[in-house]
C-alpha positions, 0 to 999 in steps of 0.5 A: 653526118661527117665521120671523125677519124682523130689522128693523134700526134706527139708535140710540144710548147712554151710562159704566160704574161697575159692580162685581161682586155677592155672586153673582159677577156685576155688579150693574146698579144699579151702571152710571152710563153706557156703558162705558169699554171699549165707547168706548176699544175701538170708538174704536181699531177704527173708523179701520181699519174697511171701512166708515171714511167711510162712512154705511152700517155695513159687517157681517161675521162677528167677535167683538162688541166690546160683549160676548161675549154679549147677556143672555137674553130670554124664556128663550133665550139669544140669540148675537151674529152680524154686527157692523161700523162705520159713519160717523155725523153730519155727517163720516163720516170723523171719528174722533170719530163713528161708529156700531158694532153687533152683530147678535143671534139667537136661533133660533126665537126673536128677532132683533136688535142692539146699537149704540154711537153716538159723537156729535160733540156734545151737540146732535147727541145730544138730538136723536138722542133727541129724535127718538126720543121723539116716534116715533107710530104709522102706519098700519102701526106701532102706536108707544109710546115710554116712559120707564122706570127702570132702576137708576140710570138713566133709558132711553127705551123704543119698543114697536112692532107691526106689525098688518099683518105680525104681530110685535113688537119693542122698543127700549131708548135711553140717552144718556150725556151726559159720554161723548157715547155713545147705547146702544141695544138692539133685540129683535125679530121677537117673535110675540105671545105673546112680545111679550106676555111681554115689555114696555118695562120688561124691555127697558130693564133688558135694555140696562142689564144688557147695560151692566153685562157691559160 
């Protein structure tokens, strides 16, 4: 049995135009941005959180207030698990602000999590991003950041290894700049055959799929 280590990350994302396809479904070439829903539910929630005023996300058990469940990856059907508040920025306690996220986990397969980042303004967002981008590798992280296309949108990719503990993991960014909302999506504990399989374009279009169910 694989061992899951969830590596856990702070990120970020953007507003929703997505309609329904010819196969019932929603068509990700529709998104233009973050869900409304995702704002205006995490926006009612976040004032009576445990965690209201506090940096650090406070997690329990409960539906995810970003979907009832994640896109499948690698053929597994992963589950949201934890999810929870925490404050973002400058003043925790701002109602305008904050940081939601739902854990996932795929037995025997992947871990990860899906954030919502609400900025307080633009420049607290492109430089949320711009320190995303110009992540490099250390001496125990090999790192790419990409830029990659998906549907209509443009998201920032970072693939991550770890040679000295051997896994992988993926994380997807988008900036929505007219809701002020950072989405940002992470798969990881992958081994390397599945690293392998997966890549950052699958990633990206995994955030932006997960938008569209929103």
């Amino acid at each position: 049995m694989k061992r899951l280590t969830p590596l856990f990350a702070v990120g970020l994302l953007g507003a929703l135009g997505a309609c329904s396809s010819d196969e019932g479904g929603v068509d990700p070439d529709t998104v233009t941005g973050v869900p409304a829903s995702w704002l205006d539910d995490t926006a009612k929630a976040w004032p009576d959180a445990a965690s209201f005023g506090r940096s650090t996300p406070t997690l329990s058990r409960g539906a995810c207030l970003l979907g009832d469940e994640p896109p499948e990856v690698l053929d597994a059907q992963a589950k949201y698990t934890d999810q929870g508040f925490g404050g973002f920025g400058d003043d925790l306690s701002a109602t305008d602000s904050y940081r939601y996220l739902c854990s996932l986990w795929a037995r025997d397969h992947y871990a990860g999590e899906l954030q919502l980042l609400k900025v307080a303004d633009d420049a607290t967002g492109r430089k949320a991003m711009a320190e995303f981008d110009a992540q490099t590798s250390t001496s125990v992280q090999d790192n790419t950041v990409s830029h990659e296309t998906s549907g209509r949108l443009e998201v920032s990719v970072l693939t991550r290894w770890y040679p000295t503990n051997p896994q992988g993991m993926y994380r997807a960014q988008y900036y929505d700049e007219q809701q002020g909302a950072i989405a940002t999506m992470e798969i990881n504990s992958l081994d390397k055959a599945d690293f392998d399989a997966f890549s950052a374009q699958k990633m990206a279009d995994t955030l932006v799929e997960t938008m569209a169910a929103g």
